[in-house]
CHARMM-style PDB file with segment names, atoms N, HN, CA, C and O in Angstrom:
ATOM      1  N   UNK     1     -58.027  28.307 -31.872  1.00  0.00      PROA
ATOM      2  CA  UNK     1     -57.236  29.401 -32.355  1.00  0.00      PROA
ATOM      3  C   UNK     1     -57.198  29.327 -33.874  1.00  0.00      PROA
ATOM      4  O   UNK     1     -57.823  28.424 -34.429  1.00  0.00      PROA
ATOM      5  N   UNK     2     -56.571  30.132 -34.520  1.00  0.00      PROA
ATOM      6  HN  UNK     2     -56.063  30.866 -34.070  1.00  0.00      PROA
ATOM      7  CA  UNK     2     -56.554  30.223 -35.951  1.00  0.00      PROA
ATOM      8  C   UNK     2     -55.190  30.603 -36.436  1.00  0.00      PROA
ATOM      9  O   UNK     2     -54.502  31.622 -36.473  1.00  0.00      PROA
ATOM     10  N   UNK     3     -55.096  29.369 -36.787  1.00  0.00      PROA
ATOM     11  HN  UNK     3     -55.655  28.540 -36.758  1.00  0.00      PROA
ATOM     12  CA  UNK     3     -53.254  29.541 -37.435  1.00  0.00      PROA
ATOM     13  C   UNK     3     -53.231  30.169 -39.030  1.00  0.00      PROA
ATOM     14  O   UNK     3     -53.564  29.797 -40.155  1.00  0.00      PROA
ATOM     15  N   UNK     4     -52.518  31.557 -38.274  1.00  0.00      PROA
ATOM     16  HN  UNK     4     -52.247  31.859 -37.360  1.00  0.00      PROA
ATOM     17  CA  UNK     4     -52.678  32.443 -39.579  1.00  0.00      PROA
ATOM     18  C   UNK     4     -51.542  31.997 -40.936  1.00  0.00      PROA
ATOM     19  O   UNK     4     -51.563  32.430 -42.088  1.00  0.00      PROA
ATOM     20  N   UNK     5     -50.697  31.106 -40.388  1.00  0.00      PROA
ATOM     21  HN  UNK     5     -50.680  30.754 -39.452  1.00  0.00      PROA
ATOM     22  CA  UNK     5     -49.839  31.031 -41.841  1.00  0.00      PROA
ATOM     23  C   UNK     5     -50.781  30.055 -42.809  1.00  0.00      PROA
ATOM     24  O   UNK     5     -51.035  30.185 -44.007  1.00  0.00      PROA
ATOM     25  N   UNK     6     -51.239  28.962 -41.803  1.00  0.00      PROA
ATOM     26  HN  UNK     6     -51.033  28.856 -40.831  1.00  0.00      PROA
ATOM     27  CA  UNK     6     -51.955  28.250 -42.807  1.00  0.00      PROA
ATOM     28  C   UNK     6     -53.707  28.370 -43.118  1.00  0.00      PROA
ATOM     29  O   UNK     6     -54.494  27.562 -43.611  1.00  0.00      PROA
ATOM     30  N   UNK     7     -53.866  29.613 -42.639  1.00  0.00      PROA
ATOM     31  HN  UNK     7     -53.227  30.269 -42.238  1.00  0.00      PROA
ATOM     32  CA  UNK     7     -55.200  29.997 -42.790  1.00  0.00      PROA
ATOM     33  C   UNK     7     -56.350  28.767 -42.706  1.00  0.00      PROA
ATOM     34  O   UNK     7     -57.104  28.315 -43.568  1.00  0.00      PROA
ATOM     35  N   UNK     8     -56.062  28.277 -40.659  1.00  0.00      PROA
ATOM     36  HN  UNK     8     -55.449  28.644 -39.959  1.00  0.00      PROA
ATOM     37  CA  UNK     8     -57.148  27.233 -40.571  1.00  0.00      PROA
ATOM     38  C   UNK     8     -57.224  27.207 -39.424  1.00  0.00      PROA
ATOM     39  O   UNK     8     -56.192  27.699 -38.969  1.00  0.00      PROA
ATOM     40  N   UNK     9     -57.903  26.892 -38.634  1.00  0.00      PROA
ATOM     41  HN  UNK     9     -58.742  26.493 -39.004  1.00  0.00      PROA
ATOM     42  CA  UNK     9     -58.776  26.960 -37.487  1.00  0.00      PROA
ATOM     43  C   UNK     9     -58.059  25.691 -36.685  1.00  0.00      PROA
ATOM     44  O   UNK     9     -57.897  24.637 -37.300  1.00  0.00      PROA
ATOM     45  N   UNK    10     -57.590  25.824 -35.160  1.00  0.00      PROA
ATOM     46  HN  UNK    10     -57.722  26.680 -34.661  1.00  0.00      PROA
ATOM     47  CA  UNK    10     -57.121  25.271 -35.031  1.00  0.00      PROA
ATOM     48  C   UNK    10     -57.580  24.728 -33.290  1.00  0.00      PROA
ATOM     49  O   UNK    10     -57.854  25.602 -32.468  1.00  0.00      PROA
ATOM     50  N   UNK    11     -57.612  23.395 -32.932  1.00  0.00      PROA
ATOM     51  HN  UNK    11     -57.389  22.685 -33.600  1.00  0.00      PROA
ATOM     52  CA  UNK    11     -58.022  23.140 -31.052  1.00  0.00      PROA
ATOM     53  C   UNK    11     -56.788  22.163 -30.407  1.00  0.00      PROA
ATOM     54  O   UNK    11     -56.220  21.173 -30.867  1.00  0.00      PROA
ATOM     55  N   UNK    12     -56.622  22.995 -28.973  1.00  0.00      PROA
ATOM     56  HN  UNK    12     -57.084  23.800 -28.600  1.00  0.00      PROA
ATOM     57  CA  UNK    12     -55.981  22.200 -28.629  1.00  0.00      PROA
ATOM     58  C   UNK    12     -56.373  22.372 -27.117  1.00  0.00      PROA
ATOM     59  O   UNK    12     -57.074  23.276 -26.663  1.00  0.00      PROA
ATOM     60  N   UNK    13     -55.708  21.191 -26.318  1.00  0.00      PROA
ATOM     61  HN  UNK    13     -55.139  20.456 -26.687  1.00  0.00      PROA
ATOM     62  CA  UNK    13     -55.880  21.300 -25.241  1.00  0.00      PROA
ATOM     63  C   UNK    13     -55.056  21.239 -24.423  1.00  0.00      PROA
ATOM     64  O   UNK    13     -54.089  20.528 -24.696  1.00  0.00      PROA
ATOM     65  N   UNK    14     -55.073  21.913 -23.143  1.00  0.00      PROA
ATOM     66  HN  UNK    14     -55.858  22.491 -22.921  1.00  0.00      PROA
ATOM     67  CA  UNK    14     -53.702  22.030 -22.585  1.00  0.00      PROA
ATOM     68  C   UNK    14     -53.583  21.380 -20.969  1.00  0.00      PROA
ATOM     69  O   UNK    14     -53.894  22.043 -19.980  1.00  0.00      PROA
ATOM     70  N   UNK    15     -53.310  20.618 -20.935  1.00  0.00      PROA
ATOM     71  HN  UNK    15     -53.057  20.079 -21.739  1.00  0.00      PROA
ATOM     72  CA  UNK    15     -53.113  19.886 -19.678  1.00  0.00      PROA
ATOM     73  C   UNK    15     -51.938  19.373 -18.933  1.00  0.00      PROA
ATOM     74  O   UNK    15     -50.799  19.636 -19.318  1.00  0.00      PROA
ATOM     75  N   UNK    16     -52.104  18.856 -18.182  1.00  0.00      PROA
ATOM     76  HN  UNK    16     -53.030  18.642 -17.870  1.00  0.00      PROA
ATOM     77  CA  UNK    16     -50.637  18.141 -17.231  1.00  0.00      PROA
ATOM     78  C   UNK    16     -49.468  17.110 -18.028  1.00  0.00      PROA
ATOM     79  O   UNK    16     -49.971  16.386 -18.887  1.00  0.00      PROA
ATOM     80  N   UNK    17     -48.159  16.991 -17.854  1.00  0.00      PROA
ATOM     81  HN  UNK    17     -47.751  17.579 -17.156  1.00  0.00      PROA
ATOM     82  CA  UNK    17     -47.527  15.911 -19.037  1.00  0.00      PROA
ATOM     83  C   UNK    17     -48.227  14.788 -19.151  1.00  0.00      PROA
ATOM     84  O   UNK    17     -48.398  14.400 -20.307  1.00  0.00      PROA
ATOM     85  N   UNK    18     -48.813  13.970 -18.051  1.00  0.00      PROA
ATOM     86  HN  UNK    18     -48.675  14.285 -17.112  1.00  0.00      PROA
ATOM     87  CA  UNK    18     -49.583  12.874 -17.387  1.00  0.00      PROA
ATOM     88  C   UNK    18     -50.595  12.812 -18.543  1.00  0.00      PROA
ATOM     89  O   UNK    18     -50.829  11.697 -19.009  1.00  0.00      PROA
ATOM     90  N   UNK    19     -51.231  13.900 -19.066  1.00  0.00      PROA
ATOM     91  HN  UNK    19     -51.040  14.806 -18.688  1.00  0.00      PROA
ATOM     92  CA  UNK    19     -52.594  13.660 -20.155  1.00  0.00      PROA
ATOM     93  C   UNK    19     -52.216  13.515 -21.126  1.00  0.00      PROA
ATOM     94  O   UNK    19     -52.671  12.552 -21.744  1.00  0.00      PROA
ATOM     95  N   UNK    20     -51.036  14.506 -21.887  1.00  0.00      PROA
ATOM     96  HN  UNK    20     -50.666  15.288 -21.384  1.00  0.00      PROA
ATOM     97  CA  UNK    20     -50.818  14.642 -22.999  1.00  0.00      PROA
ATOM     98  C   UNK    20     -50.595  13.925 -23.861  1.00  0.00      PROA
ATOM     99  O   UNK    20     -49.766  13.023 -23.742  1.00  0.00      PROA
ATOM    100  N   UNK    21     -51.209  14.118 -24.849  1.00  0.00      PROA
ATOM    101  HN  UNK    21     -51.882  14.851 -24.946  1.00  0.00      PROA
ATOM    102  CA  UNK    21     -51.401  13.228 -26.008  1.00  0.00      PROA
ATOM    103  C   UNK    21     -51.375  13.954 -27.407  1.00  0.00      PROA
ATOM    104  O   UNK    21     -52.396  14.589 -27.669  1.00  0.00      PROA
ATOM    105  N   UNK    22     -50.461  13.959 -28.257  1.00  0.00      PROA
ATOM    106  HN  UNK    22     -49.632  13.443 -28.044  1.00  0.00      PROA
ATOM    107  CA  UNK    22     -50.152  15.365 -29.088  1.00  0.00      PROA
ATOM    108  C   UNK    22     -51.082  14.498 -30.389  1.00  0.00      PROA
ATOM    109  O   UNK    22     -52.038  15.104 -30.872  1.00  0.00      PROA
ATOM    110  N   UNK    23     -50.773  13.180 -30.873  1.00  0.00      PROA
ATOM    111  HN  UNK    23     -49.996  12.687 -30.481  1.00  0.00      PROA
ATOM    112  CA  UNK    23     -51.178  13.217 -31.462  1.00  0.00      PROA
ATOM    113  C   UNK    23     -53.083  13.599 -31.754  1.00  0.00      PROA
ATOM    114  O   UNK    23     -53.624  13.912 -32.814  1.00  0.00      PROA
ATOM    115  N   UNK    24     -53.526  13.470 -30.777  1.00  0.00      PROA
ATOM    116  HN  UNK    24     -53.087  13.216 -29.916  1.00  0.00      PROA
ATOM    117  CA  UNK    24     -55.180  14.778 -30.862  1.00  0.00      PROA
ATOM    118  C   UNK    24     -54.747  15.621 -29.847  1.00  0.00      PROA
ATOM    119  O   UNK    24     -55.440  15.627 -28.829  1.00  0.00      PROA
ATOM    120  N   UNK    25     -53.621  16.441 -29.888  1.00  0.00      PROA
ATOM    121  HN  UNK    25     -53.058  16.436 -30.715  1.00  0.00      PROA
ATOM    122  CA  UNK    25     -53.590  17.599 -29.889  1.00  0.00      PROA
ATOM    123  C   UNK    25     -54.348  18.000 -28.502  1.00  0.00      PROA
ATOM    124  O   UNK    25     -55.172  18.914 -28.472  1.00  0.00      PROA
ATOM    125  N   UNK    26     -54.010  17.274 -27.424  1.00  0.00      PROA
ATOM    126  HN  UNK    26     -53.341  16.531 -27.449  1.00  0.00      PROA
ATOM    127  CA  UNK    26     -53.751  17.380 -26.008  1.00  0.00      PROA
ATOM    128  C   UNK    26     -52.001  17.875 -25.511  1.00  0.00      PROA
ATOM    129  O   UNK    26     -51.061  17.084 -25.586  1.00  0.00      PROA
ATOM    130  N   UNK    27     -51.904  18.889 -25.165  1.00  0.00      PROA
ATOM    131  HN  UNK    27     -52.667  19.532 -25.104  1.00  0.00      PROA
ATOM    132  CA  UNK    27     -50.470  18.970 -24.731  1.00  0.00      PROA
ATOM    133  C   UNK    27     -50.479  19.544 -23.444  1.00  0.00      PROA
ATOM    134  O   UNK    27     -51.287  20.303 -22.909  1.00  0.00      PROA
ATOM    135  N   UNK    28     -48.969  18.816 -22.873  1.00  0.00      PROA
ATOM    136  HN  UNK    28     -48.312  18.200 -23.308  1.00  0.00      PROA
ATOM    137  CA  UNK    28     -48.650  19.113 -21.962  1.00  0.00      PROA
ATOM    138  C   UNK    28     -48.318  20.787 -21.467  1.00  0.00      PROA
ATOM    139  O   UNK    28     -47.364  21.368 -21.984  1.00  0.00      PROA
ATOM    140  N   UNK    29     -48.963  21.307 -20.700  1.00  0.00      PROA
ATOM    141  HN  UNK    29     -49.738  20.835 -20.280  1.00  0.00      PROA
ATOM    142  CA  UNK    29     -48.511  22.486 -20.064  1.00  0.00      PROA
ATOM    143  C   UNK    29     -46.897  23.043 -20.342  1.00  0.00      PROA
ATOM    144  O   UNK    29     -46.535  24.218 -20.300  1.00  0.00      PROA
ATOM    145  N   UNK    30     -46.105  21.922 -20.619  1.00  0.00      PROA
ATOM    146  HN  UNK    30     -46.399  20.967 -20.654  1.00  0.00      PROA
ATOM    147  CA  UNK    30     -44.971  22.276 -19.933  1.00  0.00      PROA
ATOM    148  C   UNK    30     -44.116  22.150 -21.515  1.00  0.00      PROA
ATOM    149  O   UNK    30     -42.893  22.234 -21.408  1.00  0.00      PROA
ATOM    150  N   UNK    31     -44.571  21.989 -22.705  1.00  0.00      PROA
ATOM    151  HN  UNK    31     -45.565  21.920 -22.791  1.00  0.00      PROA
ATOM    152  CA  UNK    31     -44.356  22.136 -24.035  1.00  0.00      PROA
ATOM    153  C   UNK    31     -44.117  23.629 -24.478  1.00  0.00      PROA
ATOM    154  O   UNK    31     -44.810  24.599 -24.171  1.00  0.00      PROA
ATOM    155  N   UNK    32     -43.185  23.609 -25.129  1.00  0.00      PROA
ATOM    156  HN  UNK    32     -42.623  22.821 -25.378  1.00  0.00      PROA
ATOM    157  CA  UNK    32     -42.931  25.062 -25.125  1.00  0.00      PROA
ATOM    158  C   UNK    32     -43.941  25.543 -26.069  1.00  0.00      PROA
ATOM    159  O   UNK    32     -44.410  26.633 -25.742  1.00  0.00      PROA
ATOM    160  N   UNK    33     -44.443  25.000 -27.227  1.00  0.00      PROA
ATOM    161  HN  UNK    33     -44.062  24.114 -27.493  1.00  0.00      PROA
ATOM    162  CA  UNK    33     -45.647  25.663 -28.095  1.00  0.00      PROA
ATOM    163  C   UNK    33     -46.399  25.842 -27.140  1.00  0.00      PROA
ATOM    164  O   UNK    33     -46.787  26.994 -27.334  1.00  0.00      PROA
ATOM    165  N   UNK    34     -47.163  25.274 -25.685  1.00  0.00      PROA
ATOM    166  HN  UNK    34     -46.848  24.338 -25.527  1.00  0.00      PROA
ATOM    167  CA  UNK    34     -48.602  25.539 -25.016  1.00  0.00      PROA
ATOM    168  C   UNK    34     -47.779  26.500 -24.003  1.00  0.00      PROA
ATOM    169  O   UNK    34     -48.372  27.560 -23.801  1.00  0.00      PROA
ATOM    170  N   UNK    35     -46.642  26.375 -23.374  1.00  0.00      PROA
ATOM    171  HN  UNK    35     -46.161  25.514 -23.538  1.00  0.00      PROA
ATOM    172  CA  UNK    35     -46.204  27.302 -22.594  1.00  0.00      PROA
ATOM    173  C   UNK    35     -46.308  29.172 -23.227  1.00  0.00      PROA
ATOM    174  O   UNK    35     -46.296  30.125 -22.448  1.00  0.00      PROA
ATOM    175  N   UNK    36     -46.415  29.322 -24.928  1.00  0.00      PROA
ATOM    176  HN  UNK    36     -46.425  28.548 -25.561  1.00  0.00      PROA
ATOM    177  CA  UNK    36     -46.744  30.433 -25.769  1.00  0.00      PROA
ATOM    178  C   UNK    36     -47.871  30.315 -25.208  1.00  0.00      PROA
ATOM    179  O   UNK    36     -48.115  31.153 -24.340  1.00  0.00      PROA
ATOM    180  N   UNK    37     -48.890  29.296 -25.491  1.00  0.00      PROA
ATOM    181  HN  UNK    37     -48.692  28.615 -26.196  1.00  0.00      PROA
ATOM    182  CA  UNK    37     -50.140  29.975 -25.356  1.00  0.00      PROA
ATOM    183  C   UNK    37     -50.572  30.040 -23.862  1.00  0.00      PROA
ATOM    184  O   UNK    37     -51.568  30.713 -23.595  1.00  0.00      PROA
ATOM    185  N   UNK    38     -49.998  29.484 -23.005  1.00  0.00      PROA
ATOM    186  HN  UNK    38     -49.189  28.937 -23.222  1.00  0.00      PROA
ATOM    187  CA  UNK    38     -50.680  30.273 -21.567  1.00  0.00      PROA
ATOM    188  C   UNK    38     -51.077  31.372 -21.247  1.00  0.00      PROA
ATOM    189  O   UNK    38     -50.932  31.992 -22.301  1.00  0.00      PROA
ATOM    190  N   UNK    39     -51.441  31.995 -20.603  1.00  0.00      PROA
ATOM    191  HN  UNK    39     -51.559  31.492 -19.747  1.00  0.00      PROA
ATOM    192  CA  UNK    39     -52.077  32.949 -19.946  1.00  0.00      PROA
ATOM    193  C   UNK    39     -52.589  34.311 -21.396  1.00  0.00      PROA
ATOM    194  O   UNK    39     -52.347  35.518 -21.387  1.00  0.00      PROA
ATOM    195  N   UNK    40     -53.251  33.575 -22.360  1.00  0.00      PROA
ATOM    196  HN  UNK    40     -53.447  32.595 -22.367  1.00  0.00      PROA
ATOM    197  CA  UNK    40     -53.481  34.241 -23.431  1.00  0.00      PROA
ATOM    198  C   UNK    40     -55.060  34.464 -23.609  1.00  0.00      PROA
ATOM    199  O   UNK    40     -55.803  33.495 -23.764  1.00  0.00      PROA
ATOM    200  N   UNK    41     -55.422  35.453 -23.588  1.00  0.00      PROA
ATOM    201  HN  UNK    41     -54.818  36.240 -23.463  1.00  0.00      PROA
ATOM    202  CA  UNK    41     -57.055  36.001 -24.054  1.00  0.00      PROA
ATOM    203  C   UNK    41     -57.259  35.917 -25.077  1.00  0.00      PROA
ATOM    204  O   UNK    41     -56.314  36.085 -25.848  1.00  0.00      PROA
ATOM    205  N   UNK    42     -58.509  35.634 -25.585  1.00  0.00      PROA
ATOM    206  HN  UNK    42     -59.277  35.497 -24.959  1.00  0.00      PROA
ATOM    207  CA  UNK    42     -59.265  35.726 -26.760  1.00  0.00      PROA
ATOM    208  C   UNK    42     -59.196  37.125 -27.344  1.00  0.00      PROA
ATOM    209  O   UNK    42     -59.583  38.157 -26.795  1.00  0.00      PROA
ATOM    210  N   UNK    43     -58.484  36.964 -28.885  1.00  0.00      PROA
ATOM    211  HN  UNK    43     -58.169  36.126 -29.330  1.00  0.00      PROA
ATOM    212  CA  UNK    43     -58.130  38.044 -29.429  1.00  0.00      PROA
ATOM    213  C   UNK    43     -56.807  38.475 -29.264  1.00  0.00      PROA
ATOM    214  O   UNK    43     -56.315  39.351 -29.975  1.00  0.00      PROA
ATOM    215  N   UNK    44     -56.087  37.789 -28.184  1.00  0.00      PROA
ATOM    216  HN  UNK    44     -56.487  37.077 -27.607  1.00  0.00      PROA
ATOM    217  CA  UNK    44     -54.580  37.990 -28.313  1.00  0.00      PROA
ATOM    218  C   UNK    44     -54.017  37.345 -29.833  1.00  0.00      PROA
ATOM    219  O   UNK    44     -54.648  36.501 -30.469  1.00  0.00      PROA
ATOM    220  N   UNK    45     -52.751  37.909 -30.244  1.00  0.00      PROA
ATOM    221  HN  UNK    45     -52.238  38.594 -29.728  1.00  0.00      PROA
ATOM    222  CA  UNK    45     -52.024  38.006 -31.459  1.00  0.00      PROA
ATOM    223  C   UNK    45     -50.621  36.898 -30.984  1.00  0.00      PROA
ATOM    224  O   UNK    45     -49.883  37.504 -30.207  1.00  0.00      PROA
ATOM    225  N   UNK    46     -50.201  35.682 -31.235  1.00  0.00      PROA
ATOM    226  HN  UNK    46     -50.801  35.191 -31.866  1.00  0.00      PROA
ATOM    227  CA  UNK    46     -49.250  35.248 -30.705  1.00  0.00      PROA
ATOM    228  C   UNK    46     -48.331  34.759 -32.133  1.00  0.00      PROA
ATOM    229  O   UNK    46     -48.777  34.181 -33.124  1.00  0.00      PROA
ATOM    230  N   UNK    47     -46.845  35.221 -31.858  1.00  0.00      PROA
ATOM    231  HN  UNK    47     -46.483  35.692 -31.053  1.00  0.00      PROA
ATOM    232  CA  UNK    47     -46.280  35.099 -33.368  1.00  0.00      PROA
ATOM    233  C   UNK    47     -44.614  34.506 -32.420  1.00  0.00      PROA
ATOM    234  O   UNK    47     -43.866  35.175 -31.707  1.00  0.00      PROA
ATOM    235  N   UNK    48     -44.542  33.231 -32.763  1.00  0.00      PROA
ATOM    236  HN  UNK    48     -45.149  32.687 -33.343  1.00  0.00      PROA
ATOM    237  CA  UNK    48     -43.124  33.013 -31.867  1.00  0.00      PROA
ATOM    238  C   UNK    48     -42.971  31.900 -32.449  1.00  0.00      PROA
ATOM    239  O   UNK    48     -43.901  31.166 -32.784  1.00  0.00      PROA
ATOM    240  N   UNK    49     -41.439  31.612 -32.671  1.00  0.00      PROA
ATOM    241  HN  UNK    49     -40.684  32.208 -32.399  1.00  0.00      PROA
ATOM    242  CA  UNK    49     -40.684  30.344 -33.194  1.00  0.00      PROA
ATOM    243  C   UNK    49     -40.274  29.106 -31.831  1.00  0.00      PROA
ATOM    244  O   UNK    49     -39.837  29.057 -30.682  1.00  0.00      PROA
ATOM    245  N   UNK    50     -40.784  28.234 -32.952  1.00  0.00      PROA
ATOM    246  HN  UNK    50     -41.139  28.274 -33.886  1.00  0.00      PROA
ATOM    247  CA  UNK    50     -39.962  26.995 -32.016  1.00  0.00      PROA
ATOM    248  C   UNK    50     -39.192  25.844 -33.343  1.00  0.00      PROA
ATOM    249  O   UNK    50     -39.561  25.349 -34.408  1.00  0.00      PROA
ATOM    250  N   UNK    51     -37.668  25.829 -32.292  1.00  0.00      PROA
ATOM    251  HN  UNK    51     -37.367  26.231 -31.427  1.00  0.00      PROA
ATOM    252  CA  UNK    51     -37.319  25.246 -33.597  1.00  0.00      PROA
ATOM    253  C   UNK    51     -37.174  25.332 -35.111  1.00  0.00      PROA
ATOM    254  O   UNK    51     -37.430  24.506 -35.987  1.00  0.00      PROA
ATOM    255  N   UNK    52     -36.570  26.874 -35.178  1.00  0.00      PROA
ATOM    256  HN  UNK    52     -36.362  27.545 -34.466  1.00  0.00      PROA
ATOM    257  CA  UNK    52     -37.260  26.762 -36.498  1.00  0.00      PROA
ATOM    258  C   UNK    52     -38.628  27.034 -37.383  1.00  0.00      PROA
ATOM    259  O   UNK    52     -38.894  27.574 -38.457  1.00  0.00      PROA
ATOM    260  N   UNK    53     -39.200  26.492 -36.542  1.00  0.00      PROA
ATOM    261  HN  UNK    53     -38.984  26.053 -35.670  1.00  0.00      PROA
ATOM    262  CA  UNK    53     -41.231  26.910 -37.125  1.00  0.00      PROA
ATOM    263  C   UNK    53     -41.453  27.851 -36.540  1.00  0.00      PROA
ATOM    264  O   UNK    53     -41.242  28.112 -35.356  1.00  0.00      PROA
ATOM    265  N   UNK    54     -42.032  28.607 -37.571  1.00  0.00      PROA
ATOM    266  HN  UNK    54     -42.203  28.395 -38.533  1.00  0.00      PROA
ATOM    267  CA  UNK    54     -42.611  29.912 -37.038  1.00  0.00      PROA
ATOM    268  C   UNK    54     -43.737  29.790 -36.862  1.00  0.00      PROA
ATOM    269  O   UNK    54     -44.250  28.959 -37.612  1.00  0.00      PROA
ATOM    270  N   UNK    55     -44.313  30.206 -36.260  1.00  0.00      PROA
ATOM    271  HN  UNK    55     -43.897  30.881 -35.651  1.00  0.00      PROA
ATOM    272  CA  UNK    55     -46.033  30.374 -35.431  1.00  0.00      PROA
ATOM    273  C   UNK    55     -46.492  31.539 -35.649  1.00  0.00      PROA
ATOM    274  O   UNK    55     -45.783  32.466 -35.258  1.00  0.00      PROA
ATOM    275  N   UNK    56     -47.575  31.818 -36.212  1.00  0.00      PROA
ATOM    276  HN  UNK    56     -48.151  31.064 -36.530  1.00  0.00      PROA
ATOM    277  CA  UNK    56     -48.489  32.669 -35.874  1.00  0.00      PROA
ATOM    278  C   UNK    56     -50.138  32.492 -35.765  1.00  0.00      PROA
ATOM    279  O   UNK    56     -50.922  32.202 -36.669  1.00  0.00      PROA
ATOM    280  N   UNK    57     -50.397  32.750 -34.417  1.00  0.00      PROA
ATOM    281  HN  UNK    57     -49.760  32.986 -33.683  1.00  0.00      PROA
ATOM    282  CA  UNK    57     -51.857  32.402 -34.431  1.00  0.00      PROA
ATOM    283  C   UNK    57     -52.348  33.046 -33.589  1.00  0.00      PROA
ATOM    284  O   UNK    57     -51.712  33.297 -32.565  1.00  0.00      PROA
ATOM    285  N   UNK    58     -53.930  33.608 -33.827  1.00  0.00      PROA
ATOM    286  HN  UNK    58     -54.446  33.404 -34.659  1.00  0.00      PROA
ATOM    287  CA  UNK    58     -54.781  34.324 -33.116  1.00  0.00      PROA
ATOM    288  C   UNK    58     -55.684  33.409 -32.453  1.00  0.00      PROA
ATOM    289  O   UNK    58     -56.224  32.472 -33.042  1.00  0.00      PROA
ATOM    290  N   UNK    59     -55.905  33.767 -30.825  1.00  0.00      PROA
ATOM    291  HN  UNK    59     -55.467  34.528 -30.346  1.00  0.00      PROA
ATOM    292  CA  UNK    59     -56.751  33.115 -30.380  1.00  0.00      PROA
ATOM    293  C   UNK    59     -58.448  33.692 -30.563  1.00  0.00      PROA
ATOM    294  O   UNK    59     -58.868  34.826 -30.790  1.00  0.00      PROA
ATOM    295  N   UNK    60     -59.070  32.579 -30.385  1.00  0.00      PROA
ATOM    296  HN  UNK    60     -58.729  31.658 -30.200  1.00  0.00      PROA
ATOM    297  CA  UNK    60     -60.776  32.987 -30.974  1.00  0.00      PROA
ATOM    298  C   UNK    60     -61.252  32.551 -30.017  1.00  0.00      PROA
ATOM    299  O   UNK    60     -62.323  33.120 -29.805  1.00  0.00      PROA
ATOM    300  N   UNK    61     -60.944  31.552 -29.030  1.00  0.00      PROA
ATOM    301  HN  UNK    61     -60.074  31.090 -29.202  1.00  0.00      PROA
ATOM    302  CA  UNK    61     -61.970  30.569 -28.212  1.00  0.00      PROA
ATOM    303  C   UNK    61     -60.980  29.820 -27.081  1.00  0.00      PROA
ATOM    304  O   UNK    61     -60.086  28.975 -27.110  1.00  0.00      PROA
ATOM    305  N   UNK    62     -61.874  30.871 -25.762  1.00  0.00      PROA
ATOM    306  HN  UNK    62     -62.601  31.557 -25.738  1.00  0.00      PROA
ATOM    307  CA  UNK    62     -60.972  29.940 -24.866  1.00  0.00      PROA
ATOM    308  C   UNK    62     -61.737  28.940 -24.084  1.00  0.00      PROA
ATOM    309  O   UNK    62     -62.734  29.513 -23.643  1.00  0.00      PROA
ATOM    310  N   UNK    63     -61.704  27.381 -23.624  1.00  0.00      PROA
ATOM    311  HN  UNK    63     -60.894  26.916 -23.981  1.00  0.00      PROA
ATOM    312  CA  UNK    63     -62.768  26.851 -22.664  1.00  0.00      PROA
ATOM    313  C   UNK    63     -62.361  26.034 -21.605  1.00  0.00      PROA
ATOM    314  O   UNK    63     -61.216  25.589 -21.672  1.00  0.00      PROA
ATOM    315  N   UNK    64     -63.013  25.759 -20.697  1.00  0.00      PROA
ATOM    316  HN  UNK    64     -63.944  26.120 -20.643  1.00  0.00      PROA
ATOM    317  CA  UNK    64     -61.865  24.587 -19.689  1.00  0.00      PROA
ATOM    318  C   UNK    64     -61.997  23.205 -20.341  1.00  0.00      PROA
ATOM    319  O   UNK    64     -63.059  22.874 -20.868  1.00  0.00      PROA
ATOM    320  N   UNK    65     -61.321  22.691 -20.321  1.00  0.00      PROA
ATOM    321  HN  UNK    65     -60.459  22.960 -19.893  1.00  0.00      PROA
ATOM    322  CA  UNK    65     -61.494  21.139 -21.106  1.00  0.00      PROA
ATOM    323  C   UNK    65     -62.102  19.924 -20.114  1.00  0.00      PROA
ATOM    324  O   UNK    65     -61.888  19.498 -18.979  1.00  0.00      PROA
ATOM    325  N   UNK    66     -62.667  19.738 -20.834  1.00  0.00      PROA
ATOM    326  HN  UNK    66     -62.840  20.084 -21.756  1.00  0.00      PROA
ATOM    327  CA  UNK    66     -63.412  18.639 -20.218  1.00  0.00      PROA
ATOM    328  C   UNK    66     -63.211  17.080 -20.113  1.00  0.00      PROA
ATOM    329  O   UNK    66     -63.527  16.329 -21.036  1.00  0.00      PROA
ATOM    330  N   UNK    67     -62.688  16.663 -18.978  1.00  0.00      PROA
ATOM    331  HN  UNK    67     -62.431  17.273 -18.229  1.00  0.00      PROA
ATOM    332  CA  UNK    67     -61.849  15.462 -18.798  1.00  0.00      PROA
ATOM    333  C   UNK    67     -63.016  14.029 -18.210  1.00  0.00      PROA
ATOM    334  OT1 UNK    67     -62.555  12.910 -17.986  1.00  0.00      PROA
TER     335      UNK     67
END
């Protein structure tokens, strides 16, 4: 995806709590930042706060992750 505040390209992966690992940006399904990006298409516009931080990011690339 491409995080438009900080104008940079961004990967993550989204899996079960069991995988997650934030620091490389493996997260759990059940995180409210990856719970935003669920069920989101390429080219969707997603702009939502957590905590305080505001988010905005366009998705570019969706793939199944490879475990």
């Amino acid at each position: 995806m491409h995080n438009n505040i900080e104008d940079k390209d961004e990967t993550y992966t989204i899996l079960g709590p069991l995988e997650s690992n934030p620091a490389n940006n493996i997260l759990s399904y059940l995180t409210p930042f990856a719970a935003h990006l669920l069920n989101a298409k390429v080219g969707d516009h997603k702009d939502f706060e957590i905590n305080g931080h505001k988010n905005d990011v366009t998705i570019t690339s969706i793939t199944a992750a490879s475990i």
